[in-house]
C-alpha positions as a Python dict, from the first residue, in 0.01 Angstrom:
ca = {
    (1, 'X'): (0, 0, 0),
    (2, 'X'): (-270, 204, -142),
    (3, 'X'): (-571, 373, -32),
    (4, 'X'): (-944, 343, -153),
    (5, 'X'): (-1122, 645, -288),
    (6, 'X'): (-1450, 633, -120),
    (7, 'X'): (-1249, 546, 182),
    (8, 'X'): (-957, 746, 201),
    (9, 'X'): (-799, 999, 273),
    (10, 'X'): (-1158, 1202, 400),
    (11, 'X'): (-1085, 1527, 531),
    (12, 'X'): (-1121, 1623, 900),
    (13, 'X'): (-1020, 1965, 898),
    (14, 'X'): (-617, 1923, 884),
    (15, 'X'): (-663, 1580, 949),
    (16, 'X'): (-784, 1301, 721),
    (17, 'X'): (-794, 874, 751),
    (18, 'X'): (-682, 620, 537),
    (19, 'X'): (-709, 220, 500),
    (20, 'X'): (-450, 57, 401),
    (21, 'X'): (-449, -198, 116),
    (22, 'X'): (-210, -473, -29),
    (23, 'X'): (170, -528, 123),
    (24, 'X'): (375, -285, -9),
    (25, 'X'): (502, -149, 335),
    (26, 'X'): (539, -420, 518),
    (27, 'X'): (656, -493, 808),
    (28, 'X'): (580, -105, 890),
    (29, 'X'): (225, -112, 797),
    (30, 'X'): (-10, -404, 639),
    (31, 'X'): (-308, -472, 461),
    (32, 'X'): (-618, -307, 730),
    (33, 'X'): (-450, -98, 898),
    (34, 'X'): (-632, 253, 989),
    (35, 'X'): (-412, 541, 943),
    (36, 'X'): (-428, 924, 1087),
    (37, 'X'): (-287, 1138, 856),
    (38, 'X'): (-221, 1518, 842),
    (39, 'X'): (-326, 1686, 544),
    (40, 'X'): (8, 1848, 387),
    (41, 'X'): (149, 1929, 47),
    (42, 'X'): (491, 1787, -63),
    (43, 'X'): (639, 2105, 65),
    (44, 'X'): (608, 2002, 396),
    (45, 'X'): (739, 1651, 366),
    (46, 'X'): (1033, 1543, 527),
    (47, 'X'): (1261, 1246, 396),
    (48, 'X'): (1179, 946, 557),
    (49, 'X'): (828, 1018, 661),
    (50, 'X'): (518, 813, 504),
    (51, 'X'): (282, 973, 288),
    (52, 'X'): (-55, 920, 126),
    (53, 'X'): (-31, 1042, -281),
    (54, 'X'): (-213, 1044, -586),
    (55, 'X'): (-25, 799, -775),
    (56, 'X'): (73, 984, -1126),
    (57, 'X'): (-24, 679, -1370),
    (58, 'X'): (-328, 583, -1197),
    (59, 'X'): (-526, 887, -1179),
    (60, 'X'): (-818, 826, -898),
    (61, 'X'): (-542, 575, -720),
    (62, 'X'): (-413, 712, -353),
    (63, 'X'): (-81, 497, -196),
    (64, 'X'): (53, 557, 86),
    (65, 'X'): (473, 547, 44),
    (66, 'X'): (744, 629, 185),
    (67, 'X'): (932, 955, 92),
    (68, 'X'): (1254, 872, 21),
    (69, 'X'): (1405, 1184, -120),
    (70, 'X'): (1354, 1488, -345),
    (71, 'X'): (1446, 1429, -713),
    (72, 'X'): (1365, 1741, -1018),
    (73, 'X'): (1075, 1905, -793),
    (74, 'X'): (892, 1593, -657),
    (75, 'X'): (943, 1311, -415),
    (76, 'X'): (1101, 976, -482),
    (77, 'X'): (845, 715, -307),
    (78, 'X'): (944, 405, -200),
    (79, 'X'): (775, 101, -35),
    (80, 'X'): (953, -46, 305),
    (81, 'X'): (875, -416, 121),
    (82, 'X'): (1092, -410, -171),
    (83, 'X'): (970, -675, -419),
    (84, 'X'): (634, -633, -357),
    (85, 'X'): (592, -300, -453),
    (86, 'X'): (430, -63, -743),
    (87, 'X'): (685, 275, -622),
    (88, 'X'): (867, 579, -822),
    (89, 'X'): (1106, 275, -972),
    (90, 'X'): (746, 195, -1189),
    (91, 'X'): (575, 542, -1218),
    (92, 'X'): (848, 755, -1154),
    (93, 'X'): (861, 1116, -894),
    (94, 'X'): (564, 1270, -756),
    (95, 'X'): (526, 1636, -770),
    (96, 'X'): (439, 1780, -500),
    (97, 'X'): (76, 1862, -545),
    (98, 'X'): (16, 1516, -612),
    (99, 'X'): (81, 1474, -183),
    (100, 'X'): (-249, 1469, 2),
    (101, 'X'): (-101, 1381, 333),
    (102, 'X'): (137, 1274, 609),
    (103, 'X'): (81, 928, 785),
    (104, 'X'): (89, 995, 1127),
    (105, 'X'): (-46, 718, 1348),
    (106, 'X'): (-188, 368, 1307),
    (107, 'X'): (-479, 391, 1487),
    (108, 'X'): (-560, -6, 1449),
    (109, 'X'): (-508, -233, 1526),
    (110, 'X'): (-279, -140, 1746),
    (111, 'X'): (-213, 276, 1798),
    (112, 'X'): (124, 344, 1731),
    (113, 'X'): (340, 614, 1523),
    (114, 'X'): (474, 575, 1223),
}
């Protein structure tokens, strides 16, 4: 899953929106989803949770992953659909300035946590 640039994440004050793109974390979230996400840094990340990030070998690119676990000062990111997705197994950890936010809602279409 990945986010667009001119759509987001746009900040809200500590809040910011994001739609996501492609199939990378299905069956959690798919392609048109909306997404409510708290602004963060990696700091503030907990394993597990889903995040949006600048992804290191794409600059410009946001995706929104799962963090998986911290490996040498970044996050391991992971998508929940295993072959069909672009994660830290292709571009490797992400440090933690490269997190922009936490996922945490779908707002549509249908409102639920993630």
């Amino acid at each position: 899953m990945r986010t667009r640039g001119d759509e987001g994440p746009r900040p809200l004050l500590p809040w910011s929106l994001a739609r996501v793109e492609g199939s990378s974390m299905q069956p959690t979230l798919r392609a048109g989803d909306r997404l409510l996400c708290r602004t963060t840094d990696g700091g503030e990340v907990r394993p597990g949770q889903v995040v949006v990030a600048h992804r290191p070998d794409r600059p410009g690119l946001l995706v929104v992953k799962r963090a998986v676990h911290r490996d040498r000062g970044g996050w391991w990111l992971e998508g929940d659909h295993e072959q069909g997705s672009h994660d830290s197994w292709v571009f490797g950890p992400v440090p933690d300035s490269a997190v922009v936010a936490r996922v945490v809602l779908r707002l549509w279409p249908r409102p639920r946590r993630v």
